[in-house]
N, C-alpha and C positions, 0 to 999 in steps of 0.2 A: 179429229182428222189431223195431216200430217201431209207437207207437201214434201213429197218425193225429191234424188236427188239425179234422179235421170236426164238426160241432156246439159249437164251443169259442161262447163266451158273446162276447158283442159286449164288453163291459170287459176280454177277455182279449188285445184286440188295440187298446188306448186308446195315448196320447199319452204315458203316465204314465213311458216307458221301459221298461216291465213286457212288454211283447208278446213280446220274446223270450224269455223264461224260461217264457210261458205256452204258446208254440209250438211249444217245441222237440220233437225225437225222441227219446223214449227209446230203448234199446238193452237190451232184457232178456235175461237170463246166468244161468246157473246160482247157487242161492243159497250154494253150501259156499266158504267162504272160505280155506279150510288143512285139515290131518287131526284140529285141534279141535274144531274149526265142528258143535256136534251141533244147533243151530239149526237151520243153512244142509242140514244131510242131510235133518233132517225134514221141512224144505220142498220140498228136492227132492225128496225120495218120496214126497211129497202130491202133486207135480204143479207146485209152484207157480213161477213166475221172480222173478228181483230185478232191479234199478234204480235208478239213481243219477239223483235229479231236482236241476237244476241253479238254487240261488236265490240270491238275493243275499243276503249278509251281515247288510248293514243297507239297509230299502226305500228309507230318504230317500235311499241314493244308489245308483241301480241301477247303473249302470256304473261302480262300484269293489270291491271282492272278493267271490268265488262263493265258498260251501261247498257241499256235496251233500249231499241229504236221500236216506236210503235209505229202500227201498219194495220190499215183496213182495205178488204178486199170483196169486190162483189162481182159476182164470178159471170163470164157470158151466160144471159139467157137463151141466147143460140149457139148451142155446144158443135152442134153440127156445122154450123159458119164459122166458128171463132176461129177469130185473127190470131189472139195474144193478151200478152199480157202490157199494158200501158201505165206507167206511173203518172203522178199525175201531182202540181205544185202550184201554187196557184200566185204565189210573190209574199212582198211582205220585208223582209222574211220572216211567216207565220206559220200556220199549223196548216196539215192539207188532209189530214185525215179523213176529215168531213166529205171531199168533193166527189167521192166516185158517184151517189146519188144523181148529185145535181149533173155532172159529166155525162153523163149515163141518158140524161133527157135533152143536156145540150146540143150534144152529139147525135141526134136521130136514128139514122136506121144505122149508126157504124157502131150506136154507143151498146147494144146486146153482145153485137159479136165480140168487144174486150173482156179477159177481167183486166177491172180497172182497179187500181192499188192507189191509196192514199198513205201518201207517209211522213211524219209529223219530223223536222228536220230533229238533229240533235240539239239539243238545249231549250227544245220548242213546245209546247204541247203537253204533250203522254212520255216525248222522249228524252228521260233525264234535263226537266225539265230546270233551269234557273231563273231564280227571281231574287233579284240582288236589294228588295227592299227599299225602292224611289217610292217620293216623294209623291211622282206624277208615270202614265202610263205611258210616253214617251219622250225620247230625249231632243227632238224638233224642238228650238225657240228661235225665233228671230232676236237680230242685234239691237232692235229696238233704234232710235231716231240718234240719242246721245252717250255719251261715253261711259255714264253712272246705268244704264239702261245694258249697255256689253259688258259691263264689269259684273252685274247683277248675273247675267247670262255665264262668265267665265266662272262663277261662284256656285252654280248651279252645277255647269259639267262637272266641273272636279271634285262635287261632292256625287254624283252620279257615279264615277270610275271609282274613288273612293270607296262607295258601299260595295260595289262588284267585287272591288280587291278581298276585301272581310269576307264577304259571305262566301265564294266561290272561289277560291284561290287555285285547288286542286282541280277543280274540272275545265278553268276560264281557259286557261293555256292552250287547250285542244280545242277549242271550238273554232270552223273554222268552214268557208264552204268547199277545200278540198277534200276534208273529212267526213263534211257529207256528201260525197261525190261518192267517197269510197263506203260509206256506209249503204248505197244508194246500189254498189254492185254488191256489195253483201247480200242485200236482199232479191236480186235479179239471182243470184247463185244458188237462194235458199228457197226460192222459188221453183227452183228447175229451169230456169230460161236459159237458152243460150244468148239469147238476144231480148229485150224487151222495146215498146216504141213507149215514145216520150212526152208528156201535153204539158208545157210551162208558160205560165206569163208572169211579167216584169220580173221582179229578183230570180225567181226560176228559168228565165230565158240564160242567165249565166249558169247557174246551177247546171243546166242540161249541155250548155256552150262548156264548162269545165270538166262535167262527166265524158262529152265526145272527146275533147282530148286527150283524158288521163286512159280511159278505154279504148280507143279504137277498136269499131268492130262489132259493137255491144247493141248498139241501136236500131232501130228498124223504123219505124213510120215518127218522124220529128214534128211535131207544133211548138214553136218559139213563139207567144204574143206577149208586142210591145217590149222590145230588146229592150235590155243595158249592155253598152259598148262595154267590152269587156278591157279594153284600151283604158278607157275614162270608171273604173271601180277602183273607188276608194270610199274613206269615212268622210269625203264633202261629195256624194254622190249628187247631190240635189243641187251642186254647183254647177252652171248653166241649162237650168230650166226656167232661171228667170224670166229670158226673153218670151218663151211660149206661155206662161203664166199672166204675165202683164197684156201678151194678147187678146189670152182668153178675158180677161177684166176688162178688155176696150170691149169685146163682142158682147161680154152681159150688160153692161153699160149701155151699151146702142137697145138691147135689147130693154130694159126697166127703164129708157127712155119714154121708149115707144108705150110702156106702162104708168106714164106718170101721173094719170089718172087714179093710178089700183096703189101704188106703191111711195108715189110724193118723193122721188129720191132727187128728180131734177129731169128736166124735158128734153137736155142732149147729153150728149155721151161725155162730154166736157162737166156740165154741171152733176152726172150721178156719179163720175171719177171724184171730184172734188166732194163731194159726199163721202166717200171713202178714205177721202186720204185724211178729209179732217177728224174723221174718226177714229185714226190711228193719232194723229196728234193729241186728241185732247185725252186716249192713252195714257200718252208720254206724259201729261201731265198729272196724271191722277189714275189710278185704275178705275174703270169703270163699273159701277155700281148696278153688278148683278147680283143680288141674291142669291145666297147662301156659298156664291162661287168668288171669294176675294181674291186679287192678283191678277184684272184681266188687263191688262196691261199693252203697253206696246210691242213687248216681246211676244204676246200670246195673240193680240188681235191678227196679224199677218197670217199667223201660222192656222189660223181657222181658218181664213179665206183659202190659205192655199188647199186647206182640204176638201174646201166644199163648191172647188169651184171645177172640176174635174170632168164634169159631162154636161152636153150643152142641148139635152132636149129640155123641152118647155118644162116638164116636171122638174126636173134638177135645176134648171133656174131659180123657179118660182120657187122652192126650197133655196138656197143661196141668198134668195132676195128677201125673205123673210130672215134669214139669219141679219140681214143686213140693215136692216129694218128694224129689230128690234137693239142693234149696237147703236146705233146711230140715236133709238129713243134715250139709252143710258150714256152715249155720251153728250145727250142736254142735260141732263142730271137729273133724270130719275130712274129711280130704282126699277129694276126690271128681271121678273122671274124669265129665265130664261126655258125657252120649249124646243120641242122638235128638234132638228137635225142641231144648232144652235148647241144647246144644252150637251149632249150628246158630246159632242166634240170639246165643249170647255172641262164636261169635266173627265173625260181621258186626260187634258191636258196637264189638266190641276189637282188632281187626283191619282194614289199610287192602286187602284181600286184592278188593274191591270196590269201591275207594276211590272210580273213577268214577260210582258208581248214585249216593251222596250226592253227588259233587261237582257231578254234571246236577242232580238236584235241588234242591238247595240254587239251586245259578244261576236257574232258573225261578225258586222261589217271591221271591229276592228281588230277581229283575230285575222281576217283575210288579209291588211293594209293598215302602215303607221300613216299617222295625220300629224303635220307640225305642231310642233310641242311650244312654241314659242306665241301667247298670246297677239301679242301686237302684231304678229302675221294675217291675223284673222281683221284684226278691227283695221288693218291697211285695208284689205281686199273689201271688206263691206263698207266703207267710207264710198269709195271706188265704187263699187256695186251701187248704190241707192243714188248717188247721182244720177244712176243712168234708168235705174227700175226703180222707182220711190215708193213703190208699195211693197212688191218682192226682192229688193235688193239685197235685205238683210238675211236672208236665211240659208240660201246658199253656201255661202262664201261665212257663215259664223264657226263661231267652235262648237267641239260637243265632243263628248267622253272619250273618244280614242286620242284627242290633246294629252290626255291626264292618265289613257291605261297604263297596267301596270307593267303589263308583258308586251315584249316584239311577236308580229308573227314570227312562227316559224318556218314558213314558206314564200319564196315569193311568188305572184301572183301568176294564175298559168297562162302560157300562151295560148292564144284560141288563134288558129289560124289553119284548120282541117278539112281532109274533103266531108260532109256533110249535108246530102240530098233532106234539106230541111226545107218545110213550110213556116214563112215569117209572113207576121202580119203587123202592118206599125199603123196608130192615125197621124197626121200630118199635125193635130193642132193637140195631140199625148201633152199633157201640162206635168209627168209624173218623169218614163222614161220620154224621153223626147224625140222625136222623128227620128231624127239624123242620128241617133242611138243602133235604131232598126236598123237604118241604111247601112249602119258601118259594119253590125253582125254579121248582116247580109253578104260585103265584102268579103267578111272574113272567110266563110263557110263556101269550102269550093260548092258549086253546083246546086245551091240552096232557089227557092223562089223566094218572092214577096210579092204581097198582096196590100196595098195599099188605100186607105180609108179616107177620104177626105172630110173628117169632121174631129170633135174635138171631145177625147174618148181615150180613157185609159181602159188597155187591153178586152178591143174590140170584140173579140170571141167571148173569151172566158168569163165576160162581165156581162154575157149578155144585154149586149148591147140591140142587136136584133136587127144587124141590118142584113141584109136577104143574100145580098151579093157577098158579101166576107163568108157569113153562113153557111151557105152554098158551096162554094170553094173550098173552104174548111174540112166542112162535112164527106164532099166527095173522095178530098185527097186520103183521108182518114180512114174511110170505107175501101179504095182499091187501092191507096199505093200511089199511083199516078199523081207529078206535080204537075200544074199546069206547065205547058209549055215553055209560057216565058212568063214576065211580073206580071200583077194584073190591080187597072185600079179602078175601084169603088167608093161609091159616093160622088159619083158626075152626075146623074139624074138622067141618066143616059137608059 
């Protein structure tokens, strides 16, 4: 099969040397790539096909080297309703190939009428993919308590940009989220769309905030969950989510009080904090003696909390608190196999076992924005930081490989400030992009709504999170078109 190139947009056949990239045939194929491939099975027993859409490397010069952007597509099963075609990204920035399935169910009665397109960004995935050969699966560490503990940290990035420099020299330069914006209307052109609607959360809420800029026009039904202010992207993007972070630690705290029967961590929210913080110190002084995973240190302890601490129904606690539970045993000094969610997260951390998810990411965040190059910028600001956030203060405000990249972007960052009848959806207590993230998208985007969460949830929708009212809302706009009238918020009990 072959998608046509009928209704392609009048700019997708310009002078600009772009015509053919945006007219070409696809050829769609079975998604299983080998007897690994549990991706590619799921997809094909949803139904869905894959493709290899052909773009150019770098746009300033279209007739000098192609990579392939991979794309899976599963087509409306009500041909007779179908809306359209909807991309679909899911943050990270990771692969999204996978999501039309799960979209497709999340989305209830709207999810038939799309075909829904997953497209794996460039560098990421299936799509010319890099993997600069770390250490470990991402470049997240905290600054640790003392100066030998950031020096450790400053030793680490620059061996991180260092391996990217070797490995990838010729492709790093182009990586970039303008470049996937524009590879994102390659595939709207190669599709036949003249328009496509849009389903992105967290890093994807820029991605689709950058694509409405650079395109005007192109778009049709917007889901934006759990913005990134496109104001505040850079490579310290995780700087000021401290404060929401340290929240959410007061609210689990109250809460494994209230369990200190099941969990022993301390009976008020004061003595399970100080359970945690002394866990990080005895860290600093010694790595913590987990099994088979050496290095877990005060740079690493922080950085698992902040990852497992991100949603606040009773399951995700009681997972968190078991992670916490079991640091707390090894920092008395025994040796401790680490399980569950726990394990999991130490060793992406410690481990290059993934080494690709960080090394795409990393490339995006610091082909789009330079980061001071000057250490002792970093260890001011998290000095600074941890006074105020003593669990989370170090990771924000630390270094990490765009200090040491090799290359400048080559663009500066786009303006977002467009009319755009978008649906946003932010939660207030988001520990990842942070509320007032959403808020400010929000400004930006003439004529946009939001819908508003009161709980503590990174990207409501798309994580199935399941609360009725976001759902609802969601669902409906998706299905006709129609935003609500004006913002709307959920999670009052109302």
């Amino acid at each position: 099969m072959a998608a046509g190139t009928a209704g392609v947009a009048d700019a997708d056949t310009g002078e600009d040397g772009l015509g053919r990239f945006y007219q070409q045939r696809l050829h769609w194929k079975n998604c299983t790539l080998g007897p690994d491939d549990e991706v590619g099975r799921q997809l094909d027993a949803a139904g869905a096909r894959c493709a290899d859409v052909t773009v150019p490397l770098d746009y300033a010069r279209p007739d000098g080297r192609t990579i392939k952007i991979a794309i899976s597509r599963l087509r409306a099963s009500d041909p007779r309703h179908r809306i359209g075609t909807m991309i679909l990204n899911g943050g990270g920035p990771g692969p999204a190939i996978d999501m039309p399935p799960y979209m497709r169910d999340l989305m209830k009665e709207a999810g038939p009428r799309f075909d829904l397109v997953g497209m794996d960004p460039r560098s990421i995935g299936r799509s010319a993919p890099v993997d600069c050969g770390w250490p470990a699966s991402t470049w997240i560490r905290s600054s640790g308590l003392d100066r030998r503990s950031f020096d450790r940290g400053v030793a680490f990035a620059r061996d991180l940009a260092r391996r990217c420099a070797r490995a990838h020299p010729d492709t790093l330069p182009h990586i970039s989220t303008r470049n996937i914006a524009r590879d994102m209307d390659v595939v709207r052109g190669a599709l036949g769309e003249r328009k496509v609607s849009y389903n992105g959360g967290s890093y994807g809420t820029y991605l689709g905030a950058v694509y409405a800029a650079m395109f005007p026009g192109r778009l049709d039904r917007v889901l934006l969950d759990s913005a990134v202010d496109p104001e505040r992207w850079s490579p310290r993007l995780i700087h000021g989510t401290e404060p929401a972070n340290e929240a959410a630690l007061r609210d689990w705290a109250d809460w494994a009080a209230r369990r200190d029967d099941t969990y022993h961590l301390g009976a008020t929210q004061d003595e399970v904090l100080g359970a945690v913080r002394r866990i990080i110190e005895s860290a600093a002084e010694r790595p913590l003696p987990i099994v088979g995973l050496p290095g877990v240190d005060d740079t690493i302890v922080p950085v698992t909390l902040f990852d497992l601490i991100d949603r606040d129904r009773d399951e995700d606690r009681a997972e968190f608190t078991d992670a916490v539970v079991q640091l707390k045993k090894a920092a008395g000094g025994t040796p401790v196999e680490a399980t569950g969610a726990l394990k999991d997260d130490l060793v992406f951390q410690l481990r290059g076992d993934e080494s690709r998810y960080g090394s795409a990411q990393s490339a995006i965040i610091c082909g789009d924005a330079a980061a001071p190059r000057d250490p002792q910028v970093y260890w001011r600001d998290v000095r600074k930081d941890l006074k105020r956030h003593p669990v989370f203060g170090g990771l924000g405000a630390n270094t990490n490989p765009c200090a040491f990249w090799a290359w400048a972007p080559r663009e500066p960052l786009t303006e977002v400030a467009v009319e755009l009848p978008a649906l946003l959806v932010g939660a207030t207590g988001d520990t990842r992009t942070i509320y007032r993230d959403t808020v400010s998208l929000h400004e930006a985007l003439n004529g946009s709504r939001l819908i508003t969460l009161k709980a503590n949830v990174h990207a409501p929708y798309q994580s199935g999170y399941g609360d009725r009212c976001v759902d609802e809302k969601v669902n409906d706009y998706l299905l006709t078109g129609r935003l609500p009238g004006r913002d709307v918020v959920c999670g009052t009990g109302d």
